[in-house]
C-alpha positions, 0 to 999 in steps of 0.5 A, spaced: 284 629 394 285 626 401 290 630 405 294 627 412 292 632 418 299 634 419 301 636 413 295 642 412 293 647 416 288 652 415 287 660 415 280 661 419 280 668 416 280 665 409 279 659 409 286 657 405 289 651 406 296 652 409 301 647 405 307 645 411 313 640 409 310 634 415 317 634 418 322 640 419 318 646 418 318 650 410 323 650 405 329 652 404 335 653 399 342 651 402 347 657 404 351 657 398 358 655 398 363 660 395 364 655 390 358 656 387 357 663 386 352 669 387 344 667 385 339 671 383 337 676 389 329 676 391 326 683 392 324 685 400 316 685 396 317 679 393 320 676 400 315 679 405 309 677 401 312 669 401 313 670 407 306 672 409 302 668 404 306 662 407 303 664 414 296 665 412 295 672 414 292 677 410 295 684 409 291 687 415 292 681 420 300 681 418 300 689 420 295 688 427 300 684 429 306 688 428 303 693 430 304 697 423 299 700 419 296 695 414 297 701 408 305 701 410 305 692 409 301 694 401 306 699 400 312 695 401 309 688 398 308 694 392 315 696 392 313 703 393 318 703 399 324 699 397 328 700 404 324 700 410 326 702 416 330 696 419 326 696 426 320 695 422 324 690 419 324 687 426 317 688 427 315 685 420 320 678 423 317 678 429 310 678 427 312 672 421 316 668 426 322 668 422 329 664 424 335 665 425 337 665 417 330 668 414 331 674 419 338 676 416 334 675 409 329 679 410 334 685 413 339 685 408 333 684 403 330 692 406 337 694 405 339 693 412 346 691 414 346 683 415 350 677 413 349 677 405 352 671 404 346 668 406 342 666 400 335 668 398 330 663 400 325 660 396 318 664 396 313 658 397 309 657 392 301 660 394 296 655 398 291 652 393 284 653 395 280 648 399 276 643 396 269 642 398 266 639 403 261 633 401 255 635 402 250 634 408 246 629 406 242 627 400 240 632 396 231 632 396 227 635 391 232 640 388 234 635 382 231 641 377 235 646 380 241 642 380 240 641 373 239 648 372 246 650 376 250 645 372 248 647 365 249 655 366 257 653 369 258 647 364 253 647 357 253 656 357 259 657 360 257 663 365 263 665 369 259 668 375 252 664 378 249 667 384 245 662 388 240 666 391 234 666 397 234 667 404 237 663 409 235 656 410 232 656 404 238 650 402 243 655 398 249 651 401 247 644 400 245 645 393 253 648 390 256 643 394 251 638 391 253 642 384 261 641 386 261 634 388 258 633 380 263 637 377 270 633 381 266 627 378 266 629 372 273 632 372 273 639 374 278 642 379 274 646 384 276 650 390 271 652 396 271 659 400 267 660 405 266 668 406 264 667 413 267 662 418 263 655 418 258 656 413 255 649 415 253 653 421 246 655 420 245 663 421 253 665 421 253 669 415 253 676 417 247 681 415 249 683 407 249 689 404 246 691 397 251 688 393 252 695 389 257 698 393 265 697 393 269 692 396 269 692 404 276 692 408 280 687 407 277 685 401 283 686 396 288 682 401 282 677 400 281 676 393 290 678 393 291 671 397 285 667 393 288 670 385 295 667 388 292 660 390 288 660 384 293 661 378 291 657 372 290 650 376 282 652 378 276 652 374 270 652 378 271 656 385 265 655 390 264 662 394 259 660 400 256 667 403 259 671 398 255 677 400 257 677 407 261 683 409 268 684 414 273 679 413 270 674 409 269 678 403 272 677 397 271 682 391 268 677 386 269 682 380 276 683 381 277 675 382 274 674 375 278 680 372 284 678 374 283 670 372 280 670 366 280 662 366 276 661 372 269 661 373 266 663 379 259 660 383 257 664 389 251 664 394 248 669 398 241 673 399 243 677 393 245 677 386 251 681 386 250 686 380 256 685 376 257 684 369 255 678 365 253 675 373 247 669 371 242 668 378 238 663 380 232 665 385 233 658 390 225 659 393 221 653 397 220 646 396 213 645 393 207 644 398 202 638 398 194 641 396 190 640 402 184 634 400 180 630 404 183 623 403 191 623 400 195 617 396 200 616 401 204 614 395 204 619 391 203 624 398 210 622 400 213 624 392 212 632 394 218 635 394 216 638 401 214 632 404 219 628 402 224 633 405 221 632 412 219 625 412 227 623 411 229 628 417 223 625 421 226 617 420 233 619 422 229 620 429 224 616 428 226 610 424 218 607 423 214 614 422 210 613 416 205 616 412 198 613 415 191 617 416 192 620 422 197 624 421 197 625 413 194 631 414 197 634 420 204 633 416 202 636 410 199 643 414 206 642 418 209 642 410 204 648 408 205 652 413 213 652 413 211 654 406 217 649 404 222 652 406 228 646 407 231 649 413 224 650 417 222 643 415 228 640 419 227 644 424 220 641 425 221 633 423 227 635 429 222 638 434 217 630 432 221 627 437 219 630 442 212 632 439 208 628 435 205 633 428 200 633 430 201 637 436 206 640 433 202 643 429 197 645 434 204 649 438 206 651 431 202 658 431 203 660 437 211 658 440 215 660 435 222 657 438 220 652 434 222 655 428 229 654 431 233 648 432 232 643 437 239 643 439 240 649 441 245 653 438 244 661 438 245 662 431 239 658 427 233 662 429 230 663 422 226 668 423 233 672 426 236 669 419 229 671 416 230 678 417 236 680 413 233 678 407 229 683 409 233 689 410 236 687 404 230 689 400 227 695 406 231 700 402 226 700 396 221 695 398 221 694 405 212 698 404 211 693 400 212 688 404 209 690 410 203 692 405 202 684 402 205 680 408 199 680 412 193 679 404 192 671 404 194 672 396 195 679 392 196 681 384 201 685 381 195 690 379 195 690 388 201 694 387 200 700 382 198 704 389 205 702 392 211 704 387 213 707 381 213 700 377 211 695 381 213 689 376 219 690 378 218 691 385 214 683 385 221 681 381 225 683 387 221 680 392 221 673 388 228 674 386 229 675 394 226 669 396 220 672 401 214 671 396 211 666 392 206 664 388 200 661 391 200 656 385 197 653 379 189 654 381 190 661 382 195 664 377 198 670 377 197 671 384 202 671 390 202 671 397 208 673 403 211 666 406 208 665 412 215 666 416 215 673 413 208 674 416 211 671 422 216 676 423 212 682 422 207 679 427 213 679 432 216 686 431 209 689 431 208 685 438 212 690 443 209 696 439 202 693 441 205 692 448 207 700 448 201 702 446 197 698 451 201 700 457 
């Protein structure tokens, strides 16, 4: 559905889109002639809460700016204070930018002396979510995965199904590739994104467990999507839903109150709720090292295919040829397959050939960063909250095996209680893989995990020395 810019605005705390009339500002009933009687009185809760969903302002954002307490806007949106005073009033109209006619509303609504001829307004009706935006391109490699997500929404019907892994690891562009199949199919499908743009890579702020109870500003989040949402959404599309501050929403309370809804949320952790199916998003396939390679078959491994389509959008002609084949597929292996580090790399080919690329790669680790520059793609920065997601419980482990070139469950009884458990962990994380089919049940740390043990360790070493 295509919406005109006038007509929509959007709340950037969010992300709900803001329905306007395109000419003349809201709604409003007409002020009633005598003729034709008293009509039915809106409560002062029901009122302010229209009034406030109206401008796209949450409970705390509404109190902030009329300097009152966010528990004060709760109470009187509850009814549990049905006559304020009548300079909160004030303030509260103040704060919403209220005319003339819904000034005097609002006043006599609390019980303040006002015109009482003036009717009530009518309360507009909650924005709806936002559909979501296309994807970013073709999707490459994640046929499979994208299979997978389909069915648990469509064919088992699950109502919760966490998109996990670390980022970059391509969380986003998988659910919108999932939503874009589903709208085609018919589905109505919102969007949400926790935490501002979250195309922009490394913008979701560190997680917490996922465990623990909602942040502050989660009620009045999710208050706002249930509102919007109602009965006329299917699927909603939660993007970083394990960020914490004001993007959060409380995913249990969501399914609760909707019980016709069905929610797909990504994150670098399951959330931990009830009924919630997970779908560990891990690295692209990497190509064997061999001495001679068919091209042909070389260029259909997930990872290659990946970075040999992000190389052509700078470097039209580049092809596989034998000059270059094997410092692709090390430049593949030693990025482990992750999506987000392979464009980066093919980013970095315009200014460096793979070869010498590769030759950088060990020793200048702004290359794992984006070559345009922007202060929140640095993956090992991004990295490093998959780590501290699990430090609590398995941050020994970790640093145990990252630097081991391949390890067995077996290696780990010295380390922990159950070390099954302490494996699924890191592989539901995202931060270990397998080594692959000719060693089986043995794994081994991405190599961007031993790079940033590598780069803390480095200012220990430095202190010591000095």
């Amino acid at each position: 559905m295509s919406v005109s810019p006038p007509t929509v605005g959007k709340n950037a705390a969010t992300g709900l889109s803001l329905r306007e009339c395109a000419v003349g500002g809201p709604r409003q009933r007409p002020v009633p002639t005598p003729s034709e009687g008293p009509r039915e009185a809106v409560s002062f809760a029901e009122l302010l809460k229209g009034h406030r969903r109206r401008s796209g302002l949450t409970q705390q954002q509404l109190a902030d700016f009329a300097t009152l307490s966010v528990r004060a806007i709760r109470d009187l949106e509850s009814g549990r204070v049905r006559r304020p005073r009548r300079e909160s009033v004030g303030l509260l109209a103040d704060a919403l930018r209220l005319g003339g006619p819904e000034r005097l509303q609002l006043l006599a609504a609390g019980g303040s002396p006002a015109d009482l001829r003036v009717a009530p307004l009518e309360l507009p009706e909650p924005s709806a979510p936002p559909e979501p935006p296309a994807p970013p391109g073709t999707l490459v490699g994640r046929e499979a995965e994208l299979q997978v997500l389909l069915d648990q929404v469509t064919v088992y019907g699950h109502r919760l199904v966490s998109v996990v892994g670390i980022s970059g690891i391509g969380k986003t562009h998988l659910v919108l590739e999932a939503a874009q199949v589903l709208r085609a199919r018919g589905w109505r499908v919102g969007w949400h994104a926790s935490a501002g743009d979250s195309l922009c890579r490394g913008a979701i702020p560190a997680a917490g467990s996922g465990s623990g109870g909602p942040p502050p500003g989660a009620a009045d989040l999710t208050d706002d999507l249930v509102g919007a949402i109602g009965e006329r959404h299917e699927l909603l599309v939660i993007d970083g839903g394990d960020a914490s501050g004001p993007g959060r929403v409380d995913v249990g309370e969501l399914l609760r109150r909707c019980p016709g809804l069905r929610v797909v949320v990504t994150g670098l952790t399951p959330r931990y709720l009830p009924g919630e199916r997970v779908l560990p998003l891990t690295a692209m396939a990497v190509p064997e090292e061999a001495r001679d390679y068919d091209y042909a078959r070389l260029s259909e491994v997930e990872s290659v295919a990946l970075f040999l389509s992000h190389m052509r959008r700078s470097r039209p002609g580049f092809r596989l040829r034998e000059d270059n084949a094997h410092a692709v597929v090390r430049l593949c292996r030693w990025l482990d397959g992750v999506p987000r580090a392979l464009e980066y790399a093919a980013g970095w080919c315009l200014v460096y050939p793979p070869e010498l690329l590769l030759a950088r790669a060990g020793r200048d680790s702004s290359l794992l960063s984006s070559p345009a520059g922007c202060g929140c793609q640095d993956l090992l920065r991004s990295l490093a909250r998959s780590v501290d997601v699990v430090a609590e419980c398995y941050g020994h482990v970790l640093a145990e095996v990252a630097d081991r070139p391949h390890w067995t469950v077996g290696d780990l009884d010295h380390l922990v209680p159950d070390p099954a458990a302490a494996l699924h962990a890191l592989l539901v994380h995202g931060l270990v893989r397998p080594v692959g089919a000719h060693m089986p049940e043995r794994f081994t740390a991405l190599q961007l995990v031993r790079l940033l043990y590598a780069r803390d360790r480095a200012p220990a070493r430095v202190a010591r020395a000095g």
